[in-house]
C-alpha positions in Angstrom: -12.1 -29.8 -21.5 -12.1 -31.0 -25.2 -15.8 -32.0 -24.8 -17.1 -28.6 -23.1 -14.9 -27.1 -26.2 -16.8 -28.9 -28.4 -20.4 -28.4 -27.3 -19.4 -24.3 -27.1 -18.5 -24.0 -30.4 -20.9 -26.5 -31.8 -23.6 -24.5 -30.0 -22.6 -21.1 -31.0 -22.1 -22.4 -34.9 -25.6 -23.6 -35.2 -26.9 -20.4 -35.7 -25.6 -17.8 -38.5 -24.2 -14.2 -37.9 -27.6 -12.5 -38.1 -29.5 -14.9 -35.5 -26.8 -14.0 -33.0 -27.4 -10.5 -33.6 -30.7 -10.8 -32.8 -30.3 -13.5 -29.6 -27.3 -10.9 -28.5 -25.7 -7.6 -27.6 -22.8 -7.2 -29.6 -19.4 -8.3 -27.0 -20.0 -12.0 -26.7 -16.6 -13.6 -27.7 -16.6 -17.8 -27.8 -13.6 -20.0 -28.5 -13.7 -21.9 -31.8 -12.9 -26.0 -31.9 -9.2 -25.1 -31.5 -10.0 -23.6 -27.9 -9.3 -20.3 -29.4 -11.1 -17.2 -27.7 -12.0 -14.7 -30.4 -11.5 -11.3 -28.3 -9.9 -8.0 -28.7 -6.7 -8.4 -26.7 -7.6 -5.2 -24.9 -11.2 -6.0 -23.7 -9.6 -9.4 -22.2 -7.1 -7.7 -20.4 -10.1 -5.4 -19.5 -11.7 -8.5 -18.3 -9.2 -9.8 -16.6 -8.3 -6.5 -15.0 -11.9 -6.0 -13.3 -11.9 -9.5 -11.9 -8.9 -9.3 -10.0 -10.0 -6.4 -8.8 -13.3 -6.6 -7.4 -12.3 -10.4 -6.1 -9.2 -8.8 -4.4 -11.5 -5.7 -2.8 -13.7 -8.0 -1.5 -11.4 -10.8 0.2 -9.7 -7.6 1.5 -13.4 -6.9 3.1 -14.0 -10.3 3.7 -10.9 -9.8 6.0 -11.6 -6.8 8.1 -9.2 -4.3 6.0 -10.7 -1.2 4.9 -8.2 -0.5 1.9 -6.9 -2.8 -1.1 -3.5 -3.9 -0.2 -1.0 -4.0 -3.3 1.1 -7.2 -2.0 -2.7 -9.1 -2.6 -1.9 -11.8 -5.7 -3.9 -11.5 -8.5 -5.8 -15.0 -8.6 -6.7 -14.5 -12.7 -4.4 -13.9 -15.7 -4.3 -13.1 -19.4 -4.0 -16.9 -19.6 -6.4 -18.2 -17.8 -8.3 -20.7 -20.2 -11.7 -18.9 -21.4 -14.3 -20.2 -23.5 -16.8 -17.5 -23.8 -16.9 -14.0 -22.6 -19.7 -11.6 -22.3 -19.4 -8.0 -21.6 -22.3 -5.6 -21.0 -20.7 -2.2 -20.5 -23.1 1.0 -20.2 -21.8 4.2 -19.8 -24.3 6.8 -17.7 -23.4 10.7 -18.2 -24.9 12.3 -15.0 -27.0 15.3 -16.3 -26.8 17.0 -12.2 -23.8 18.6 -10.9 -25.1 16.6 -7.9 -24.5 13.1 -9.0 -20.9 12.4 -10.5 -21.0 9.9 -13.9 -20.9 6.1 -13.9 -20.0 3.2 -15.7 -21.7 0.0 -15.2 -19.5 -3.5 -16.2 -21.2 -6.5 -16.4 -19.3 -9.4 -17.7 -19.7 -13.4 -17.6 -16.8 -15.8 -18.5 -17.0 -19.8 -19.1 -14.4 -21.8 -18.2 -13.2 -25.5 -17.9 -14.8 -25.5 -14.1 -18.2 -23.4 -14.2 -19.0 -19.9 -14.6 -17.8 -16.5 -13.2 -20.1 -13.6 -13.1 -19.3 -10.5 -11.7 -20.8 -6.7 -11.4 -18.7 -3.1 -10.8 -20.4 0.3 -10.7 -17.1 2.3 -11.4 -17.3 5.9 -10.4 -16.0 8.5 -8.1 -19.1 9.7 -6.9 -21.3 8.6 -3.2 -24.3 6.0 -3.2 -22.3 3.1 -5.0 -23.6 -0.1 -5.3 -21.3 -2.5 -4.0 -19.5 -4.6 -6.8 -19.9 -8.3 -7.0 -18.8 -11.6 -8.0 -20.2 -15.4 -8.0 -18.5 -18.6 -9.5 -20.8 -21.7 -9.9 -19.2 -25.2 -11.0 -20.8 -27.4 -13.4 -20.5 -30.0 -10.8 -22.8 -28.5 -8.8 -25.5 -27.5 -10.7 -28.9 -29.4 -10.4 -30.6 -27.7 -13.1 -31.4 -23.9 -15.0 -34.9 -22.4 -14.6 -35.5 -19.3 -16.7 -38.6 -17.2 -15.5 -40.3 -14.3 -16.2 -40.0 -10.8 -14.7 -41.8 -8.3 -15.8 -40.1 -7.3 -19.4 -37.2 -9.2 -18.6 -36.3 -12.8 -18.0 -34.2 -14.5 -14.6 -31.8 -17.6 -15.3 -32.6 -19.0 -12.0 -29.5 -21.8 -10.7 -30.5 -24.8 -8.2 -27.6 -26.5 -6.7 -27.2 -29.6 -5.3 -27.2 -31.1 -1.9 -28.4 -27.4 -1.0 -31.5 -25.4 -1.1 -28.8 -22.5 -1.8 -30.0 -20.4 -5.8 -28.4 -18.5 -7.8 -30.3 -15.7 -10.1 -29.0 -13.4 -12.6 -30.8 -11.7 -15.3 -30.0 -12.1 -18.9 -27.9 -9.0 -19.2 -25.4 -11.0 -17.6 -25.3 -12.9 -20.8 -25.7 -10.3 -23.0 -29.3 -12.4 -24.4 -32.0 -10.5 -25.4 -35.2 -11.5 -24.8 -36.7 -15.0 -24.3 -35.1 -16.6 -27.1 -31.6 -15.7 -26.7 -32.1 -16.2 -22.9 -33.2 -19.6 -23.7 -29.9 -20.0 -25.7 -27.9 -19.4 -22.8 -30.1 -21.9 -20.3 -29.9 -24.6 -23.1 -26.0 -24.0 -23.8 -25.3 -24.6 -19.8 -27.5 -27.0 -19.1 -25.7 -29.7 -21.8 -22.3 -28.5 -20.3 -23.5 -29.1 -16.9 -24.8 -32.7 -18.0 -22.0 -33.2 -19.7 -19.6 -32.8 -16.8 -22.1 -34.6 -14.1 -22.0 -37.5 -16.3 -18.5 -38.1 -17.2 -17.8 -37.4 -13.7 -20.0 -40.3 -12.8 -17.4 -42.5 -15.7 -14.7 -41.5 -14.0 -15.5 -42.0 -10.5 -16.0 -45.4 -11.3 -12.6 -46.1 -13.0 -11.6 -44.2 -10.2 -12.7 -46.5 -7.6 -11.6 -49.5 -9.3 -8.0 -48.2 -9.4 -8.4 -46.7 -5.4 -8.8 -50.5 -4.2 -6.0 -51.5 -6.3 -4.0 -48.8 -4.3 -5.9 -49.1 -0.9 -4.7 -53.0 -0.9 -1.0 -52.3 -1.9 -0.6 -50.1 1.0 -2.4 -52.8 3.1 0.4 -54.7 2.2 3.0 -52.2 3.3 4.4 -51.9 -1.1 3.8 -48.0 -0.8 6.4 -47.6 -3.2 4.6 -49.2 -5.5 1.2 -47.4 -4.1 2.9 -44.3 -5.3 3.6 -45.4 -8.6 -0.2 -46.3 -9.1 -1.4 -42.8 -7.7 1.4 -40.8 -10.3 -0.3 -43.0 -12.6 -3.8 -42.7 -12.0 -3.1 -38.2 -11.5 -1.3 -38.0 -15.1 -3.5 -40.4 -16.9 -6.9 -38.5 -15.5 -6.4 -35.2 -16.1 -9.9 -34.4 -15.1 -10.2 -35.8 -12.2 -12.8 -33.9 -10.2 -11.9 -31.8 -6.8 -13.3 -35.3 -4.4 -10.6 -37.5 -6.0 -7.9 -34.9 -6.2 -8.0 -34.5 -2.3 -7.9 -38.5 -2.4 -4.8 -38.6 -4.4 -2.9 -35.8 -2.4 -4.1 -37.2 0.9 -3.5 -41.1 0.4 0.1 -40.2 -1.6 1.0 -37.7 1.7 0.7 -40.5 4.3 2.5 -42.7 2.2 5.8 -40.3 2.0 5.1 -39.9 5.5 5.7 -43.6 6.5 8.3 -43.7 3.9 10.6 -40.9 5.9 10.1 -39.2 2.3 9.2 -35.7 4.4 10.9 -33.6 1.5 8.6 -35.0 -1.2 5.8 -35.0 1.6 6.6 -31.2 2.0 6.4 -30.3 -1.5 3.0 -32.3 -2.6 1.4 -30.7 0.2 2.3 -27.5 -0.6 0.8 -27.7 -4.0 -2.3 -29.6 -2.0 -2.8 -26.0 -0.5 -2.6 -24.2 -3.5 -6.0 -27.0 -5.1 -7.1 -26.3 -1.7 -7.3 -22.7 -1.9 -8.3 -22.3 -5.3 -11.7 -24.3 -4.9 -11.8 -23.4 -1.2 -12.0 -26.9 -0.1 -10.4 -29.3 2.5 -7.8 -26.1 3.4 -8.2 -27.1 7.1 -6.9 -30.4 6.5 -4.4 -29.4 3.9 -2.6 -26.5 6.6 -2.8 -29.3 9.3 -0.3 -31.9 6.8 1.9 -29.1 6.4 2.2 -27.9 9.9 2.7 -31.9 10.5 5.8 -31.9 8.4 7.2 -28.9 9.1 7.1 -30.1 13.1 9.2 -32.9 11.4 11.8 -30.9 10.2 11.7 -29.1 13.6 10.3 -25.4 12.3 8.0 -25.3 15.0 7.8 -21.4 14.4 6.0 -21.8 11.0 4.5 -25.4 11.9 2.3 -23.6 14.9 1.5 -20.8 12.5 -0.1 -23.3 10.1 -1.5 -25.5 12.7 -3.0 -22.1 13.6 -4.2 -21.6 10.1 -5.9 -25.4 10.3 -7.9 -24.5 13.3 -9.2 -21.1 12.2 -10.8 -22.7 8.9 -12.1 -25.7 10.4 -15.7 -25.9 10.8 -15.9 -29.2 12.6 -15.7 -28.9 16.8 -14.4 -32.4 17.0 -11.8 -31.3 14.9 -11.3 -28.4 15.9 -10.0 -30.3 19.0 -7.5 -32.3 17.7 -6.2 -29.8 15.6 -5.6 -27.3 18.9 -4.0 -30.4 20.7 -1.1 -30.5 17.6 -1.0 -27.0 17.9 -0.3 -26.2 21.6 2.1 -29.3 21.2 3.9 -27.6 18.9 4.0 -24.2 20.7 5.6 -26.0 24.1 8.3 -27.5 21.6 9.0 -24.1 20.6 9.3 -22.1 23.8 11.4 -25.0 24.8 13.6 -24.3 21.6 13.0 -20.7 21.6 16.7 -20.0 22.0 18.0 -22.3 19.1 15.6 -19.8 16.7 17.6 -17.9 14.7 17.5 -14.2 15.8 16.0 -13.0 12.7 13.0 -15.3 12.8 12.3 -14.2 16.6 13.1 -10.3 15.9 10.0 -9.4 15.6 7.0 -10.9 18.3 3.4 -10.1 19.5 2.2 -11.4 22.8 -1.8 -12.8 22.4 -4.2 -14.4 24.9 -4.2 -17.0 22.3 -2.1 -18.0 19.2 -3.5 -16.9 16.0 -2.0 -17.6 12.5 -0.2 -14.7 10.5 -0.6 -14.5 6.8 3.2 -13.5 5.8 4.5 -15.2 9.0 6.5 -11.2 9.8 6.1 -11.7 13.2 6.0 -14.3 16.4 2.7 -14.9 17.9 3.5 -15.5 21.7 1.1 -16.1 24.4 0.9 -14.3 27.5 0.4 -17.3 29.8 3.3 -19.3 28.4 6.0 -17.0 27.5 10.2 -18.2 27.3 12.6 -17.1 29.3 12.7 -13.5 27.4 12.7 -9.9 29.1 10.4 -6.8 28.5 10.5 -3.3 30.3 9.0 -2.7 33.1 5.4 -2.5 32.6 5.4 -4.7 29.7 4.5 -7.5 27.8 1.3 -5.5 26.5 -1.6 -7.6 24.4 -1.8 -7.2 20.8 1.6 -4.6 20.8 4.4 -5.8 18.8 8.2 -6.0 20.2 11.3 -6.0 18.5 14.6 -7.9 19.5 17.4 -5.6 21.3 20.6 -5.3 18.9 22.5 -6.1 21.6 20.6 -8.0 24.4 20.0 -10.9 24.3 16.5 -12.0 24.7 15.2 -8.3 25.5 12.3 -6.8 23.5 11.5 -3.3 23.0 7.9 -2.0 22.5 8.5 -1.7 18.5 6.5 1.5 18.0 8.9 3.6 20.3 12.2 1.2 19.8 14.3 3.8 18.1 13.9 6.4 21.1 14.8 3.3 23.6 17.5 2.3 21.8 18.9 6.1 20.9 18.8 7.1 25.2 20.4 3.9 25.9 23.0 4.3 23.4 23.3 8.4 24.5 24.2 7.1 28.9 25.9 4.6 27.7 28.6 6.2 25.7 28.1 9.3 28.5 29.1 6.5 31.5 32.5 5.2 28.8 33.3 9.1 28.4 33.6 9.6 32.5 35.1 6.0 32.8 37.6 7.7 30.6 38.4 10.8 32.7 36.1 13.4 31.1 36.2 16.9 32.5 33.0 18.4 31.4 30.5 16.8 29.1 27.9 18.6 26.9 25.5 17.0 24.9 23.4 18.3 22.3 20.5 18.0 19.5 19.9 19.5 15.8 16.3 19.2 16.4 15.4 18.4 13.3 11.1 17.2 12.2 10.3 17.5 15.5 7.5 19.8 15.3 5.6 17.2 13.4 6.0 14.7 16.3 2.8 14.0 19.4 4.2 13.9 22.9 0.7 12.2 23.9 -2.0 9.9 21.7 -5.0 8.7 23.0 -7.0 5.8 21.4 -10.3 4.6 22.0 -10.8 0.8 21.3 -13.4 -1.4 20.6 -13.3 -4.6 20.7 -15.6 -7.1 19.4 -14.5 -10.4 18.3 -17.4 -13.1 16.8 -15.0 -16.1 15.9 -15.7 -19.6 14.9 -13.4 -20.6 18.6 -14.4 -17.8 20.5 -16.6 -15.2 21.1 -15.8 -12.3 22.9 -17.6 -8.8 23.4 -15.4 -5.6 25.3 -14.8 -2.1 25.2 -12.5 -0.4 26.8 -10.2 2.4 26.3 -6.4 2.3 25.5 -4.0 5.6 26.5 -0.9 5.2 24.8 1.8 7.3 26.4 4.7 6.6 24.7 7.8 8.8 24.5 8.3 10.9 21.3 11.8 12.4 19.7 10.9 15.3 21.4 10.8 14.1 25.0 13.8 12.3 24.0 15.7 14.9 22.7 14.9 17.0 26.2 15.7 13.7 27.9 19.0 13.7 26.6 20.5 17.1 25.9 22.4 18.3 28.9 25.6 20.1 30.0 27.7 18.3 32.8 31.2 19.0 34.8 32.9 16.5 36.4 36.1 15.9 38.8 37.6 12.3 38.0 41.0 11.3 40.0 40.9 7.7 38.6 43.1 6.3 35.1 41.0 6.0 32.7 40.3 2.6 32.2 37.3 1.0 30.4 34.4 -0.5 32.8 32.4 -3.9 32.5 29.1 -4.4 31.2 29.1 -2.2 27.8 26.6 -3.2 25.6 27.3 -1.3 22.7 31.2 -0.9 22.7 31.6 -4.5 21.5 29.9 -3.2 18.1 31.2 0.2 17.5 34.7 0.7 16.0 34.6 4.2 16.7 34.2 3.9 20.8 36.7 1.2 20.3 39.3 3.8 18.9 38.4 6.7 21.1 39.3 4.4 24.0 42.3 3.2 22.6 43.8 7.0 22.0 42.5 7.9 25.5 44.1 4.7 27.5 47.2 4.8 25.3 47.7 8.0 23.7 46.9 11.4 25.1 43.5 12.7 23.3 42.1 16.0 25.6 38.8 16.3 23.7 36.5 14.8 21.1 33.2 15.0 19.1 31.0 12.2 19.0 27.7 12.0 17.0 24.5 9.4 17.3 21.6 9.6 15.0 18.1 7.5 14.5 19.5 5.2 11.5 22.3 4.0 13.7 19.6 2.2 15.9 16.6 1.3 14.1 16.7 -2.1 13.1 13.6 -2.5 10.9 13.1 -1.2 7.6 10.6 0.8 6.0 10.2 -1.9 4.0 9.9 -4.1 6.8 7.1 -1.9 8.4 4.8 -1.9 5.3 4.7 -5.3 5.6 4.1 -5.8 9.5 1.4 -3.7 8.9 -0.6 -5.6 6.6 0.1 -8.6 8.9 -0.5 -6.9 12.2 -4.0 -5.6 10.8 -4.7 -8.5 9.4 -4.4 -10.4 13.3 -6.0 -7.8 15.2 -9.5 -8.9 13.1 -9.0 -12.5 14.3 -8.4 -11.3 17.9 -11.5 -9.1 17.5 -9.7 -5.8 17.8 -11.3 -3.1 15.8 -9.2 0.5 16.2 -11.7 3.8 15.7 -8.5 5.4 14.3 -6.2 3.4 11.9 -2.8 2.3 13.8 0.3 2.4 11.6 3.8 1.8 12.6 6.5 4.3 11.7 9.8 4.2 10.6 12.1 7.0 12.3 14.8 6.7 9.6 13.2 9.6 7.8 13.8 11.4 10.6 17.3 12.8 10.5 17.8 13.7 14.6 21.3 13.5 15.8 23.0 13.5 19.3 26.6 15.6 19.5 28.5 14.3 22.4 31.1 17.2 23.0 33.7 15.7 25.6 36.8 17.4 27.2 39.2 15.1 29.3 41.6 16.0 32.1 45.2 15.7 31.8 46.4 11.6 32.1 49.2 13.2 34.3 47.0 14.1 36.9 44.8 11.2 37.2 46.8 8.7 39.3 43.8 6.5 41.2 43.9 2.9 39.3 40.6 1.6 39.6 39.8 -1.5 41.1 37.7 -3.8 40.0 35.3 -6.2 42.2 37.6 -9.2 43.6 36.2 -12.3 42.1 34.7 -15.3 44.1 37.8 -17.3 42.9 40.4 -15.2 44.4 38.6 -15.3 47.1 38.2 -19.2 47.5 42.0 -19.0 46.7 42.8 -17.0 50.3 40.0 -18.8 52.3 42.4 -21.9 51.3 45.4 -19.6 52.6 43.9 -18.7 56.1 41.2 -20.6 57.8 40.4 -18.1 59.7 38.5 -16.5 56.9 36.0 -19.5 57.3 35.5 -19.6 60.7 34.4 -14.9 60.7 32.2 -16.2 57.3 30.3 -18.6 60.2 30.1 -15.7 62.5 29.3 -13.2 60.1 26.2 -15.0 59.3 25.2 -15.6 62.9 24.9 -12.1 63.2 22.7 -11.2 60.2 20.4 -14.4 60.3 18.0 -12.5 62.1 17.8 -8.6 60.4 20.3 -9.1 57.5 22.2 -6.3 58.9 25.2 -5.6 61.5 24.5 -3.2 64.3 26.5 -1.4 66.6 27.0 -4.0 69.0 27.7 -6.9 66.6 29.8 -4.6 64.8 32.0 -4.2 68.3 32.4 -8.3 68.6 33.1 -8.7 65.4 35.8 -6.0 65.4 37.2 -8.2 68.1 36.6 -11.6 65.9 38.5 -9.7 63.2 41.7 -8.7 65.3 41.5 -12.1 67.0 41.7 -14.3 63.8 44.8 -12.0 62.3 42.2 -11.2 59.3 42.9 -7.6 57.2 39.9 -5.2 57.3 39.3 -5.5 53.8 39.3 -9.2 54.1 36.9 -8.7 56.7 34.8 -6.4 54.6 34.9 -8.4 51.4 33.2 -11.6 52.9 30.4 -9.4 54.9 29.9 -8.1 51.4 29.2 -11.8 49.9 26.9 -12.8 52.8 24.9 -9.7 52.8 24.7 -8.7 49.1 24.2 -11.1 46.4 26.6 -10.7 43.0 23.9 -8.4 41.3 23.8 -6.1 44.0 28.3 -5.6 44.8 27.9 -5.1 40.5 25.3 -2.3 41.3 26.8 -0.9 45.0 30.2 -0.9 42.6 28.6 1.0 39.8 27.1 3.7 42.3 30.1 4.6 44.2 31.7 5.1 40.7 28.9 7.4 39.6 29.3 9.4 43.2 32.8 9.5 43.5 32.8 11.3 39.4 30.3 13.9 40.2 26.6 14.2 41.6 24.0 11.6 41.2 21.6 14.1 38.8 19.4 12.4 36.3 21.5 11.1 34.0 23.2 9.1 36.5 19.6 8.1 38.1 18.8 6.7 35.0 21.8 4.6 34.7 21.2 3.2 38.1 17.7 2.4 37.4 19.2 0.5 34.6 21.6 -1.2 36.2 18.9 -2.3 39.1 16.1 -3.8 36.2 20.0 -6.0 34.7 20.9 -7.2 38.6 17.0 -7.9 39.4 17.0 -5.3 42.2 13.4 -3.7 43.5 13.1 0.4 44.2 13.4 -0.1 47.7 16.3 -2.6 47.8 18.2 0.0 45.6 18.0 2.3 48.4 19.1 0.0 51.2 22.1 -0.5 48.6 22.8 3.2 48.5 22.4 4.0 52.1 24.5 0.6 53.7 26.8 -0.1 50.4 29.8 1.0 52.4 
């Protein structure tokens, strides 16, 4: 860096003040001997400013995303080393109300590793040329050309090992004419030598030293192989990119067959950060980390970054290998997926094929190897994001329509407590609020076209989304209901939400122990939305970000929305009969034990099970005429009739359907099956695993 310092300043200092004039527009800046840049602060941070945003606009474009994202990291700073800047800015007043004004920023910098050049047109107006920026390293430059064009003069850049050019002309530089063009060609062509040939020095020190440490790990002393490499890195500062990756890649497997896996972890992770600054070797450099992290058994992130390896490796042999490590890793993780803390699974996305995310905000999952996790009916969808129930375990909820899931399940199920408790009449209500701005229907067309480096893939087709809005919700709930209970109040099995909720927990102690006649409950969005605004902003940059990889391209822009802004609430208004005149004690199911217990007692009870299950082995049901012998059976073995009826019940209906054939005489005996109730029951059949026509079997023969 010293030497490219010194050629800079020695270049620049060879002419006086009125040659540069003459060779230059005014803003060319260059560092003296010191390394110092001599700049206005504020046209460096001008600088500085237009870099980082023209590079972040177009890796934004280079990913598929149509607008700059704020969360993108600014890759260049106020100190950044610089040792010349130039700046050509030209201001252009339009003289047509037609054509808006523009400004025109060219600027060049020199660094320690090449050159950066880069070109905005900055205006408000249509017909924009598109902004640009290159970066050449001294490294690989072959040699300068400067030709002729017209008026004007080209700096024209061979490369080596490629018959890839770069051209720019001299405004770039700020020269003027041929001689100060010919300044500029002269003054980066002796920094180019200059780096190619102490590059050549030091790559042969460097090999000397590499079979020093190649023959100590030979010999299994890695420890001190280690010691040589932390040697050889701080004593060669400027070691060039091919000898960095050796260092990081040599020192990586050594703390690898050392057990050193935290050390490993951390020198890889600054091997990603070389890796992505020169865009070089990242491939390999995502495979070592996924590697380790499969060590430390985070499969989640280790198949995200064996996901990353894959999608920037170029080589099909690779590519292979690197697809094996992943798909290993993703079986370990569906094997493990319950271990995974629920925060790290809350948030999933089911995929034909695992693709990496860039914040890791949600769990890729693929369709044809799922764990042992539950969707609605209709569900998993591809490429749709679900979020974790609050309360069930191992259910997901479409994420997009989650709040109005979770508010109507939370609505029945404090509406089934209320009539568990011995409620007279039941009304439940709305305030309605922001629902005007809400769509009770969107359709989407979708084209998809994907043209990746693994596969190619060209459809179109169209997606209806039909999702429930507040509104539908709102009409879904709100309702007025009387009822007729003659049981004690007493509180049922199988609450989800009752465990959570102190309030429930108090209302049911005052009802079942005190004497409360009426009460006022209210539920609103916030109580049930588990992802924060926050939270969405940044599943949104990630979810766009995947649906390039996968090749989906939406015609209209899919955000997902946060309902907390959304102030709706549900009033529960409840009135409750008198305790005094509810004297019915529910019973609950009797339990396989208990029954086990009285099989012991009488052995009867074994011999009608064996003659029970004669009689349904062919239909599954009892007749008239089997129902006559084993009336007989019944009175002949001294057994009571609802001994009797309790083991026909376990040979005909399995535990999930008593539950259910329980639930719905509850539900019938309280009042008419309407739709609350219907809805209930089709909740209780998707929990016992019970088809549409099985639930009516249950209904009709559950007595």
């Amino acid at each position: 860096m010293s030497e490219i310092i010194k050629i800079i300043s020695e270049k620049f200092e060879s002419v006086n003040q009125v040659e540069l004039e003459r060779l230059f527009y005014p803003e060319v800046h260059a560092c003296d001997l010191n390394g110092n840049l001599n700049i206005p602060r504020h046209r460096l941070n001008r600088v500085i400013d237009v870099l980082n945003d023209v590079n972040g606009h177009m890796f934004m474009e280079s990913q598929g995303i149509d607008k700059y994202v704020d969360e993108y990291e600014d890759v260049f700073s106020i100190n950044h080393k610089i040792f010349v800047v130039f700046i050509n800015e030209y201001f252009e007043k339009s003289d047509s109300i037609w054509r808006e004004d523009r400004n025109y920023f060219r600027t060049t910098i020199i660094d320690q590793h090449g050159i950066i050049t880069l070109f905005k047109e900055e205006t408000t107006g249509t017909n924009k040329i598109g902004d640009t920026i290159d970066r050449i390293y001294w490294e690989d430059i072959d040699y300068l050309e400067l030709i002729e064009d017209d008026d004007d003069y080209i700096i024209l850049f061979y490369l080596l090992d490629t018959t890839e050019t770069f051209q720019f002309y001299i405004n770039r530089f700020c020269a003027i004419g041929f001689h100060g063009a010919k300044f500029i060609v002269d003054l980066l062509t002796e920094i180019s030598d200059y780096v190619k040939s102490s590059d050549q020095r030091e790559n042969d020190e460097f090999k000397e030293l590499q079979i020093k440490i190649e023959e100590l790990i030979e010999n299994d002393r890695l420890i001190e192989a280690i010691d040589l490499l932390e040697k050889v890195n701080n004593e060669n500062v400027e070691m060039n990119l091919n000898n960095y990756n050796w260092y990081h890649l040599v020192k990586h497997d050594c703390l690898v067959k050392l057990g050193e896996f935290d050390k490993a972890l951390k020198g890889v992770e600054n091997y990603i950060s070389l890796c992505e600054e020169f865009e070089s070797n990242i491939s390999i450099a995502y495979s070592l980390k996924g590697g380790v992290l499969k060590h430390f058994q985070n499969y989640l992130s280790a198949v995200n970054y064996f996901a990353k390896s894959e999608e920037n490796c170029e080589d099909s042999k690779e590519i292979v290998k690197i697809k094996k490590s992943k798909n290993d890793a993703y079986d370990i993780l569906i094997k493990n997926f319950g271990k995974i803390t629920r925060e790290e699974r809350k948030i999933l996305l089911v995929s034909k094929e695992v693709y990496s995310t860039m914040n890791e905000e949600f769990l890729v999952l693929r369709k044809d190897k799922l764990p042992n996790i539950n969707f609605p009916i209709g569900h998993p969808h591809l490429n749709e994001l679900y979020v974790a129930h609050p309360h069930k375990e191992f259910f997901y909820l479409p994420l997009n329509n989650s709040a109005e899931e979770l508010i109507l399940d939370r609505v029945t199920e404090l509406s089934y407590l209320l009539q568990c408790l011995g409620a007279t009449s039941l009304e439940i209500t709305s305030n309605k609020s922001d629902l005007k701005e809400e769509k009770s229907f969107s359709e989407q067309n979708t084209k998809v076209e994907a043209n990746l480096k693994v596969h190619k893939v060209n459809i179109n087709h169209q997606v209806k989304k039909d999702s429930e809005d507040l509104s539908d919700i709102e009409l879904k709930i709100s309702r007025t209901q009387k009822f007729k209970p003659f049981k004690k109040p007493y509180l049922p099995d199988n609450l989800v939400w009752y465990h959570s909720d102190m309030n429930w927990q108090k209302l049911v102690d005052q009802r079942m122990n005190g004497d409360i006649t009426s009460h006022n409950e209210t539920i609103s969005i916030s109580q049930v939305e588990s992802v924060s605004s926050q939270k969405m902003k940044n599943l949104n940059v990630d979810l766009r970000l995947f649906l390039v990889k996968v090749g989906v391209d939406y015609s209209e822009e899919v955000e997902l929305q946060s309902k907390s802004n959304k102030k709706l609430t549900w009033t529960l208004t409840v009135e409750f009969e008198n305790k005094r005149n509810l004297l019915e004690t529910h019973q609950p199911l009797i339990s396989e034990v208990a029954m086990a217990a009285e099989q012991s007692i009488n052995p009867n009870m074994a011999k009608y099970k064996d003659d029970v299950k004669f009689m349904i082995e062919d239909d599954g049901i009892i007749d008239d005429v089997e129902r006559k012998l084993l009336n007989r059976k019944i009175e002949n073995y001294g057994l009571t009739k609802e001994e009797a009826m309790q083991i026909e019940k376990d040979l005909m209906f399995t535990k999930g359907e008593l539950n259910y054939i329980a639930e719905y005489k509850i539900l019938l005996e309280e009042g008419e099956i309407g739709e609350l109730e219907r809805k209930m029951l089709e909740k209780y059949a998707k929990r016992y695993n019970i088809n549409e026509d099985r639930q009516k079997f249950l209904e009709l023969n559950g007595n």
